[in-house]
C-alpha atoms as one frame of an Amber mdcrd trajectory, in Angstrom:
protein
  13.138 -33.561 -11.563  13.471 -32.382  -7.872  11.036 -30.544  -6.125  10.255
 -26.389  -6.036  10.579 -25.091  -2.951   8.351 -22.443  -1.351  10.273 -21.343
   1.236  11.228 -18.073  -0.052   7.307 -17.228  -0.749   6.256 -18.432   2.559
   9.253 -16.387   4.073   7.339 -13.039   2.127   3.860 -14.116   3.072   4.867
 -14.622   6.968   7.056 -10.977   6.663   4.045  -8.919   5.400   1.569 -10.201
   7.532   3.446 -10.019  10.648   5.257  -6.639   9.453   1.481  -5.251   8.784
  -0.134  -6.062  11.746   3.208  -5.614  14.431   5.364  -3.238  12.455   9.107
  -3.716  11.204  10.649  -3.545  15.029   8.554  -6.059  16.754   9.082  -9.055
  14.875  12.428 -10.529  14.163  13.755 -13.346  11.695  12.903 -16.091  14.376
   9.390 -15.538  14.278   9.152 -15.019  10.487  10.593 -18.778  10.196   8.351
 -20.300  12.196   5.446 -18.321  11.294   6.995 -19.628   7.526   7.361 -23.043
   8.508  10.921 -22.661   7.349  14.901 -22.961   9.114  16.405 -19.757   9.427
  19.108 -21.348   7.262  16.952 -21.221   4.536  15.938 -17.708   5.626  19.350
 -16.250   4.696  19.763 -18.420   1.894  17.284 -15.615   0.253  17.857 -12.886
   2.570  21.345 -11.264   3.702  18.772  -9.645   6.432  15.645  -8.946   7.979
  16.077  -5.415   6.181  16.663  -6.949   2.932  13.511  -9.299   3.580  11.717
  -6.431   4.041  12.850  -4.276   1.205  11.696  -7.450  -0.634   8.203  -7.385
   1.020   7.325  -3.583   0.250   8.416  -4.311  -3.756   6.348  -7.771  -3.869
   3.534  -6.285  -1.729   3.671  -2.827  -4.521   3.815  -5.539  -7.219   0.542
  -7.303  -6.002  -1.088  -3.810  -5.561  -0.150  -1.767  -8.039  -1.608  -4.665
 -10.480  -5.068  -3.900  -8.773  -4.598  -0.152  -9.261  -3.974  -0.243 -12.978
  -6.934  -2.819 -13.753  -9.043  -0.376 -11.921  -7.717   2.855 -13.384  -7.409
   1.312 -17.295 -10.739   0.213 -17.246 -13.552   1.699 -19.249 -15.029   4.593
 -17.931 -15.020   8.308 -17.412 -11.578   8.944 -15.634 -13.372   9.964 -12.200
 -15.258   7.228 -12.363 -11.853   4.787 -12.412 -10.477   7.167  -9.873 -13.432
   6.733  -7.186 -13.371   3.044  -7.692  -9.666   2.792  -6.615 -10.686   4.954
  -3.835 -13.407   2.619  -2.879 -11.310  -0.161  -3.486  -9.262   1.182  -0.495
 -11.979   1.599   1.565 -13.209  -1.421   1.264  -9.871  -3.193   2.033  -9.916
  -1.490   5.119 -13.633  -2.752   5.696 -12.467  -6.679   4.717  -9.710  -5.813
   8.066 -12.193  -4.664  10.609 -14.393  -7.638   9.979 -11.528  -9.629  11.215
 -11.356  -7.233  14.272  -8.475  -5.078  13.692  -7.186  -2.731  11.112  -3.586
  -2.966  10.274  -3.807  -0.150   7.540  -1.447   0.634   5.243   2.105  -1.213
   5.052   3.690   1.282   2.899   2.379   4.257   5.375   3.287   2.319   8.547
   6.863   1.553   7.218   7.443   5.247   6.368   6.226   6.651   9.840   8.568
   3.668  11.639  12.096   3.387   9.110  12.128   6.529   7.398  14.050   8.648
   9.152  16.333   5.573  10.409  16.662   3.308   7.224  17.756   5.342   3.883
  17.508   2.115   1.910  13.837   1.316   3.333  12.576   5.103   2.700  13.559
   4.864  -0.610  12.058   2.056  -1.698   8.704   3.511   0.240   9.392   6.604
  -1.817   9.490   5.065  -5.086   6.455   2.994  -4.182   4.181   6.437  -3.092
   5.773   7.966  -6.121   4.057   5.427  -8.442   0.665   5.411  -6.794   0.503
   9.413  -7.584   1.709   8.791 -11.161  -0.769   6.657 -11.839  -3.472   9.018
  -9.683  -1.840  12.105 -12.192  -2.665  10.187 -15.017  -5.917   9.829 -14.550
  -6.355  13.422 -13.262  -4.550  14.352 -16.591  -7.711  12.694 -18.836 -10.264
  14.340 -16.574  -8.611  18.047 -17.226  -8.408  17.207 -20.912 -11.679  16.029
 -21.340 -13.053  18.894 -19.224 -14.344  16.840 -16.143 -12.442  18.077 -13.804
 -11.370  21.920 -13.664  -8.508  22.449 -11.252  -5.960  25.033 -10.165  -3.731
  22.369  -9.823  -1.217  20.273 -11.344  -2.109  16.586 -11.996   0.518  15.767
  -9.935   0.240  17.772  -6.896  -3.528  17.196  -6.965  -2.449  13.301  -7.207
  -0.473  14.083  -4.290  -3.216  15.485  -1.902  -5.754  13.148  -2.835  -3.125
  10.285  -1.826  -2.459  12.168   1.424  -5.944  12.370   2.553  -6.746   8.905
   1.391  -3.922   7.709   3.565  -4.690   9.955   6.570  -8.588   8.431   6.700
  -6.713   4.898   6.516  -4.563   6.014   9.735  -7.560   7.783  11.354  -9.089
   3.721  10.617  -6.699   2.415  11.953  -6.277   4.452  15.504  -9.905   3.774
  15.981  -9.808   0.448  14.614 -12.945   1.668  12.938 -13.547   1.515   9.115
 -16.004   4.066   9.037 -13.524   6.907   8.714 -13.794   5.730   5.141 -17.110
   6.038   4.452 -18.034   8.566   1.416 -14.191   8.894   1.002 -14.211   9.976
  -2.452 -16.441  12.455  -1.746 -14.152  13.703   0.838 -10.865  13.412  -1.877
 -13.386  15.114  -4.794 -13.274  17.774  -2.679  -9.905  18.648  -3.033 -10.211
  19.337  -6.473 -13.259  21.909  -6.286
């Protein structure tokens, strides 16, 4: 039985972490093999290109996430109570950066302000992945209107939206200061939006 290679995992890990912290133009396949530990023959054995790795690392990187958002919004609880725990979960990802002295923020959100007016392919795929987060926000928002939590004007979904919005502005505000406090009583700042 021969052996299972981990090139094409290492390939991802190297890709989001450099991609996160550098953005899409500053790091090119070269780097991502050696970071990898891997021949750039190997590289395009999985990749056609550095866009297609990194189509590949915004739908793993969603896949790893969005499994975090729905354990925290399908678990018991009053429906604003799941919702300001995946707020604070944000948060405190942002916190666990700082504490290794710098704050890359958000992949998805630095991707879209970078590739999205250059790279239809790449703003898609961001699109689709911001589209999910404020489904699964709506959903949520949907229970707390039913069960009369939450009054709104709103719909779910635009609400969803906003929240989102200001969520990821804090995380860029984080990140330009490199200081995590920006977050601090976020969900009160998001709850807000609602009233």
């Amino acid at each position: 039985m021969g052996r299972t290679s981990t090139a094409r995992e290492r390939v991802l890990d190297a890709a989001c972490s450099l991609i996160r912290s550098r953005g899409y133009e500053a790091v090119g396949v070269a780097e991502v093999c050696s970071v990898a530990d891997v021949r750039k023959g190997s590289f395009y054995y999985y990749f056609d290109s550095k866009q297609a790795l990194t189509r590949e690392v915004i739908r793993e990187h969603w896949r790893s996430e969005r499994a975090r958002w729905v354990a925290v919004l399908s678990a018991s609880g009053a429906p604003l109570v799941r919702l300001e725990a995946l707020f604070d979960m944000q948060a405190d990802d942002i916190r666990a950066e700082q504490k290794s002295n710098v704050i890359n923020g958000c992949i998805f959100a630095n991707l879209s302000l970078e590739l999205s007016a250059r790279d239809a392919s790449i703003r898609s795929d961001l699109e689709s992945v911001f589209d999910e987060q404020i489904a699964l926000v709506a959903e949520v928002l949907g229970e707390a209107m039913a069960d009369g939590s939450l009054h709104a004007d709103d719909t779910p979904h635009r609400l969803a939206s906003a929240m989102l919005a200001q969520l990821e502005g804090l995380v860029l505000f984080a990140k330009l200061r490199n200081d995590a406090s920006s977050l601090d009583g976020v969900w009160s700042q998001v709850r807000r939006l609602a009233s």
